[in-house]
N, C-alpha and C positions, 0 to 999 in steps of 0.2 A: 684338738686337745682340750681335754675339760679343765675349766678355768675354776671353778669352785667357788666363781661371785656371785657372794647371796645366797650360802648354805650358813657357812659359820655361824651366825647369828642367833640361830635356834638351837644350836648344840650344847649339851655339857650344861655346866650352868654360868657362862661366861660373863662376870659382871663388870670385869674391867681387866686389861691385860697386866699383864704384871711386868716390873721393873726391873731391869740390870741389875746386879748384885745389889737389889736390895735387903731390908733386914732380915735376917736369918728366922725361920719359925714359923713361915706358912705353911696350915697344916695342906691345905688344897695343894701347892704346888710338891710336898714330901709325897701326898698321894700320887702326881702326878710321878713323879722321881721312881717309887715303888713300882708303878706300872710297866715304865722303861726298865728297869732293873728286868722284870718279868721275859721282855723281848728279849733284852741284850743276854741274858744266860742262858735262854734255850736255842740261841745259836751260836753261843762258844764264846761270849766278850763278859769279859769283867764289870762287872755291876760300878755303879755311879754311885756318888755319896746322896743322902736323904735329907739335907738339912732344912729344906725347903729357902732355898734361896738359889736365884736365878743366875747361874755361872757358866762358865766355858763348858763345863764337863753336861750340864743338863743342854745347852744351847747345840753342843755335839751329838750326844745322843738323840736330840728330836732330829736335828738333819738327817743322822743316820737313817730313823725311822723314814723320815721322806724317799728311802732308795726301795726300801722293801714294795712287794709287790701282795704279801701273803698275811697281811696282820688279821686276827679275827680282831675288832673290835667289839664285837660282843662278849668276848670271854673275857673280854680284858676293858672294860669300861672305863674305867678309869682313865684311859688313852685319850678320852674324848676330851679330859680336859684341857688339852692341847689347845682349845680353842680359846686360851687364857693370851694364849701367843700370836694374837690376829686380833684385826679390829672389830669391835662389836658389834658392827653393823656386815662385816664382812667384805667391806671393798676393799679388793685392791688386796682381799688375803692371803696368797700369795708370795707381797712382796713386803707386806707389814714386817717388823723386824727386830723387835726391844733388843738382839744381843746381839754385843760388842767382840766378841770371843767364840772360840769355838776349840775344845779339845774333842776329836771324836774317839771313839770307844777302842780301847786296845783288846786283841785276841788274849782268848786264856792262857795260848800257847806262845804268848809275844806279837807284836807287833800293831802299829796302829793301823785301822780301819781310813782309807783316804777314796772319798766318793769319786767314783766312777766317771772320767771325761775325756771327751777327745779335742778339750781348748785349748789351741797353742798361740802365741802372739809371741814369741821369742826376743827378749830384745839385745839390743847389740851390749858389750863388756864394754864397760866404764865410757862413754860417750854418750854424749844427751840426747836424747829419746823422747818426742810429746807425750809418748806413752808411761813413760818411767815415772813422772811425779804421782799420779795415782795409785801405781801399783808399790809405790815407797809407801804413800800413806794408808794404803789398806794394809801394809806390812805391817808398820806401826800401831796399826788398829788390833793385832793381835798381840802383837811386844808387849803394848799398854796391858789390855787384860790379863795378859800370863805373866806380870809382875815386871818385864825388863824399864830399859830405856828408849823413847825410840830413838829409830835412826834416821841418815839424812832423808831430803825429799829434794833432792838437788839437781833430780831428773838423770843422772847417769846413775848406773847398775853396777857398783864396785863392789869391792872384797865388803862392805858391814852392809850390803844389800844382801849380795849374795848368800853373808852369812845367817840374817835374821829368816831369809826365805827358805833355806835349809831346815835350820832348827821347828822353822814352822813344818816344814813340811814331815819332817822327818817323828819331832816329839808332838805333834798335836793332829797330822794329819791336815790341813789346810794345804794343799800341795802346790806350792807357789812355781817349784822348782820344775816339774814337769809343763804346765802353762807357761811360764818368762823366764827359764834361768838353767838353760842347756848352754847358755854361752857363759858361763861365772868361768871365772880364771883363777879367783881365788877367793878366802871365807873368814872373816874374822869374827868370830862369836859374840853375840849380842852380851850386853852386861845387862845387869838389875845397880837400881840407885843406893848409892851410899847414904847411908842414914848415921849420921853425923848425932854427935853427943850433943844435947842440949844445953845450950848454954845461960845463964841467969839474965834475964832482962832489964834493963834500969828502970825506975818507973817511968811513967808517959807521962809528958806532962798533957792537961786540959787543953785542949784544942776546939776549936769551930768544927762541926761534919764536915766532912770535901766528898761529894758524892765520889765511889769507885769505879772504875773504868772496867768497863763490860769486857768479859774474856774470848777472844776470837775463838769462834770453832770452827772447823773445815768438815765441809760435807761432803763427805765419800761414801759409796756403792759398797756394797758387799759383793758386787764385783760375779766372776766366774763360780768360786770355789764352793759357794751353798747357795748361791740360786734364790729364791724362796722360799724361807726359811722353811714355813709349811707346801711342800711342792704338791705335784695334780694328783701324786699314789695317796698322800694323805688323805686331801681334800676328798679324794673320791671315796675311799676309804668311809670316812665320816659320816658321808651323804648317806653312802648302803647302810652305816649302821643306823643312821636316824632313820630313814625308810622302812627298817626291820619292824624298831619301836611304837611306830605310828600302827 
């Protein structure tokens, strides 16, 4: 299988990857947006927004891209800049990964687009599972970006597992429910956070610094459902078109 380590690096004009929903306005990443637009309409999906910032619906659409087998990159250049999304040097591009999210591309005629697999790991209804706390928190890892709360990570698969892995699967495409969740019994839909009216502060009084306490973060996989963000059809993809060039 072609790996693609040690092309990226001379492609496109990649000077440094670009960031999860960072600030809105970059013109290189809108081009990049306009390019994908180009793919996603001439085979029946509804175009992505342009605002040049790095979100579920652009981190969807390059997955999407990664399934196709037929893209000209030469007609469509701009495509190359893909290589914003992989590391500079190329290692390991593949499995490099800046997004957090993924909404993939819905048909013109309805329906989301959910990549292609035959991963199953089924796990058992509401009882603890070694397998369950990771697949909660990769659950969670799209809750978070698609605005909800997450949910537990408590290693059994009940009714607010069952429901957050639907709603993924169902509104964004990340298809959790076909991979680990033939056995749900029941589904209670994910909330988004109350955002509570601001209330007036008293002043602070003058205090000594107290150094702040570092924020745990949990390191989780992206798991089955997108693979490499950039997979081997891109990568290879890329290489023909640089090869063209030269």
């Amino acid at each position: 299988m072609y790996s693609g380590a040690g092309v990226v690096g001379g492609l496109g004009d990649a000077t440094g990857m670009w960031q999860w929903m960072g600030a809105p306005g970059d013109a290189t990443l809108a081009r990049y947006q306009q390019a994908l637009n180009k793919e996603l309409a001439a085979r029946g999906f509804n175009k992505i927004g342009t605002d040049g910032q790095l979100g579920p619906g652009t981190c969807g659409a390059t997955s999407w891209l990664g399934t196709l087998k037929d893209v000209n990159y030469s007609a469509n250049p701009d495509l190359l800049l893909i290589s914003h999304l992989v590391s500079p040097d190329g290692t390991n591009a593949g499995q490099t990964n800046p997004c957090k999210g993924f909404t993939y591309p819905t048909k013109t005629g309805g329906g989301v687009f959910k990549p292609p697999s035959t991963f199953s790991s089924q796990l058992p209804w509401c009882a603890y599972d070694s397998r369950t706390p990771e697949v909660q928190l990769n659950v969670n890892e799209q809750l978070v970006a698609h605005g909800y709360e997450p949910g537990p990570t408590d290693g059994q698969m009940c009714e607010e597992t069952c429901g957050a892995m639907k709603l993924s699967s169902d509104a964004w495409g990340v298809d959790f429910m076909s991979a680990y969740g033939q056995n749900c019994q029941a589904f209670a839909s994910p909330t988004k956070p109350v955002v509570a009216a601001p209330t007036p502060k008293p002043p602070t009084p003058s205090v000594s610094p107290v150094a702040s306490r570092p924020v745990a973060k949990t390191g989780t996989s992206q798991a089955w459902m997108v693979g490499g963000l950039v997979g081997a059809a891109v990568l290879a993809g890329l290489y023909a078109a640089k090869k063209r060039k030269s």
